[in-house]
C-alpha positions as CSV (number, residue, x, y, z in Angstrom):
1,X,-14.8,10.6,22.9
2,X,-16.5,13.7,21.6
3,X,-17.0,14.3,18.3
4,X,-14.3,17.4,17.8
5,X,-11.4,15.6,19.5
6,X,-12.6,12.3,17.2
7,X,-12.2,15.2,14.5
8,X,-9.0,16.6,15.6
9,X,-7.6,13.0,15.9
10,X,-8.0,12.0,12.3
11,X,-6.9,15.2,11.2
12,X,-3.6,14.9,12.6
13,X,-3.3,11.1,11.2
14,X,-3.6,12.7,7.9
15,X,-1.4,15.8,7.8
16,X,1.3,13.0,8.9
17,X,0.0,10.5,6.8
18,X,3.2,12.5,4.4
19,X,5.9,12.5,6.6
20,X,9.2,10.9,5.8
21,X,11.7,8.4,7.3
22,X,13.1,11.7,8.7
23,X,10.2,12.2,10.8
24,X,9.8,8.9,12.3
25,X,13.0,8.3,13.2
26,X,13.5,11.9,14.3
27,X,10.5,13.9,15.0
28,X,11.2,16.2,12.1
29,X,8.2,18.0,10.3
30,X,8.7,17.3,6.8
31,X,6.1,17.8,3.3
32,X,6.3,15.6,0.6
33,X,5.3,16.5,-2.9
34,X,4.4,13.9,-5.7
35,X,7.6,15.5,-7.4
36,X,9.8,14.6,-4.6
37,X,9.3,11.0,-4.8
38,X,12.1,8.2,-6.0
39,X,10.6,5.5,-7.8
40,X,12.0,2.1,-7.8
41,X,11.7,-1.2,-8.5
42,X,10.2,-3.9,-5.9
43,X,11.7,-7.3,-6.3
44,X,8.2,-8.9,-3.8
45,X,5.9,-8.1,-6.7
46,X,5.3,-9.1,-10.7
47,X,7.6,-7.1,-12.5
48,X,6.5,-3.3,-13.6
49,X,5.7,-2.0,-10.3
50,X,7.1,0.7,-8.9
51,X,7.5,2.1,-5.2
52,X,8.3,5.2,-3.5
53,X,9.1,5.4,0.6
54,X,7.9,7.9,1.7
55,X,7.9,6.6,5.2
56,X,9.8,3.6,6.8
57,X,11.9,1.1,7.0
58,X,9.6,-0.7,5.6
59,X,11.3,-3.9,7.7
60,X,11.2,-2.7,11.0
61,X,8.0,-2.2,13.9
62,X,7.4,1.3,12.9
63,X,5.5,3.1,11.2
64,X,5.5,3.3,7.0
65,X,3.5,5.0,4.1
66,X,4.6,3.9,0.3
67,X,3.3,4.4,-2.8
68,X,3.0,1.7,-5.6
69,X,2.9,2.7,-8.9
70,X,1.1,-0.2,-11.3
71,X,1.1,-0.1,-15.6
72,X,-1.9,-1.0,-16.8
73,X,-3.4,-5.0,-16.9
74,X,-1.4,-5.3,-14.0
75,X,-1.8,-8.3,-11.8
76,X,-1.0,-8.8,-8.0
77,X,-1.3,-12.8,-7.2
78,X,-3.3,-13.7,-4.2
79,X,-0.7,-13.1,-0.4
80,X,-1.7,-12.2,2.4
81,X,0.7,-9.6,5.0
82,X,1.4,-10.2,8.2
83,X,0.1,-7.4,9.6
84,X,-3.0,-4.8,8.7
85,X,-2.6,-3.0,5.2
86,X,-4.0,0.3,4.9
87,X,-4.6,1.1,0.8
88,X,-5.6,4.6,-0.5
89,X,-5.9,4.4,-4.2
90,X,-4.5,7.9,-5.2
91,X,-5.1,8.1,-9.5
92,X,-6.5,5.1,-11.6
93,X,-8.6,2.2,-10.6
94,X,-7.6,-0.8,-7.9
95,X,-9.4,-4.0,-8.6
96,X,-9.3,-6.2,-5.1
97,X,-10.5,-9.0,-4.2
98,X,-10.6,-11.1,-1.2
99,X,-9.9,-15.5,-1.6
100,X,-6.9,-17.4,-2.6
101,X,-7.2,-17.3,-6.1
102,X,-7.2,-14.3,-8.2
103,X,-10.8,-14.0,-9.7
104,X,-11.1,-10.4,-11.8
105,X,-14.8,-10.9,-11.7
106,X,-14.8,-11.3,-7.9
107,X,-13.5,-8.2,-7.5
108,X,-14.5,-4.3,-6.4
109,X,-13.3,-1.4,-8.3
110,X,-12.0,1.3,-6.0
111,X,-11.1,4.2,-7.8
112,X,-9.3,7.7,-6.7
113,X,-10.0,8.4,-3.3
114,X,-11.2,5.1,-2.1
115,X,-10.0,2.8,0.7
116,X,-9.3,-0.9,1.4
117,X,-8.7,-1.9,5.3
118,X,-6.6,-5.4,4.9
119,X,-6.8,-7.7,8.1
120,X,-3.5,-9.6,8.9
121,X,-3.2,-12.8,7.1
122,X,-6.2,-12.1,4.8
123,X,-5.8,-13.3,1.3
124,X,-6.5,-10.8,-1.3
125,X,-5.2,-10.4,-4.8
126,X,-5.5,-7.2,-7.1
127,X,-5.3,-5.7,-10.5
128,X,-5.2,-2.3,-12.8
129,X,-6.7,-1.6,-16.2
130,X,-5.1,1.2,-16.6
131,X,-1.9,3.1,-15.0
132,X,-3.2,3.3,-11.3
133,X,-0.9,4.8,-8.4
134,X,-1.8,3.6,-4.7
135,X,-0.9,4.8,-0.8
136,X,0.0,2.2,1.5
137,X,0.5,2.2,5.6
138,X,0.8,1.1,8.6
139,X,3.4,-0.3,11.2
140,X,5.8,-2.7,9.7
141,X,7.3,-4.9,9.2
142,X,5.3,-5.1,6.0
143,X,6.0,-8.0,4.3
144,X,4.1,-10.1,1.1
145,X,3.6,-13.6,1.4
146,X,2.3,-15.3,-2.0
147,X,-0.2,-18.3,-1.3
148,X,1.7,-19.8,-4.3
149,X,4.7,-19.5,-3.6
150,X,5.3,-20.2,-7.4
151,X,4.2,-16.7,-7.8
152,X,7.0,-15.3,-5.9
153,X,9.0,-13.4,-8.0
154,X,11.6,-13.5,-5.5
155,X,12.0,-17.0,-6.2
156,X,12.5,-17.1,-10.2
């Protein structure tokens, strides 16, 4: 593949890397703006966080973009998905690390702008030191699965 259509291919992905549930159920252009987002609560993680769809179902084989808002000295306990996690960290810092323990000095700081590329089933764990807002995607169903499952807020 030549180097323009590599070009033109990744800039399509991003322009609709925005879309909404409209648009991939129906085919519709739509623009998202950080004001149009609807934050809520997400009962799979530690309490705090907060989500906006901006793509989905989240639940179903399609395709999905969120964002995860985190509060500062946030912490995410080591899961794993069961399918690959796309992260874009869009303001703060997001502290990831890769085992099945959390470890904050086993970690890499990935600050606005960055990337993380999470395989299925890879272990990983994460927090924030300050108010950090991230971009997740991919083709669902995404789904969080705690190695312990005592850390399972969903269970307590």
């Amino acid at each position: 593949m030549n180097n323009r259509l590599v070009a033109l291919c990744v800039s399509a992905g991003f322009l609709c890397a925005g879309a909404s549930n409209a648009w991939a159920d129906a085919g519709a252009h739509t623009m998202v703006t950080p004001a149009d987002l609807s934050w809520g609560d997400v009962p799979s993680l530690p309490a705090g966080a907060k989500v906006a769809v901006i793509e989905g179902p989240l639940n179903e084989a399609k395709p999905f973009t969120f964002r995860l808002k985190f509060p500062a000295n946030y912490k995410i306990p080591s899961h794993s998905h069961p399918a690959i996690e796309h992260v874009t960290v869009i303001f703060g810092t997001f502290h990831m690390g890769v085992g099945d323990k959390m470890d904050t000095s086993k970690t890499t700081a990935l600050g606005a702008g960055s990337a993380a590329i999470m395989q299925p089933q890879t272990t990983h764990f994460a927090w924030t030191g300050s108010e950090t807002i991230i971009q997740v995607h991919g083709v669902g169903p995404w789904a969080i699965n705690y190695v312990n499952p005592a850390d399972d807020p969903r269970k307590k």
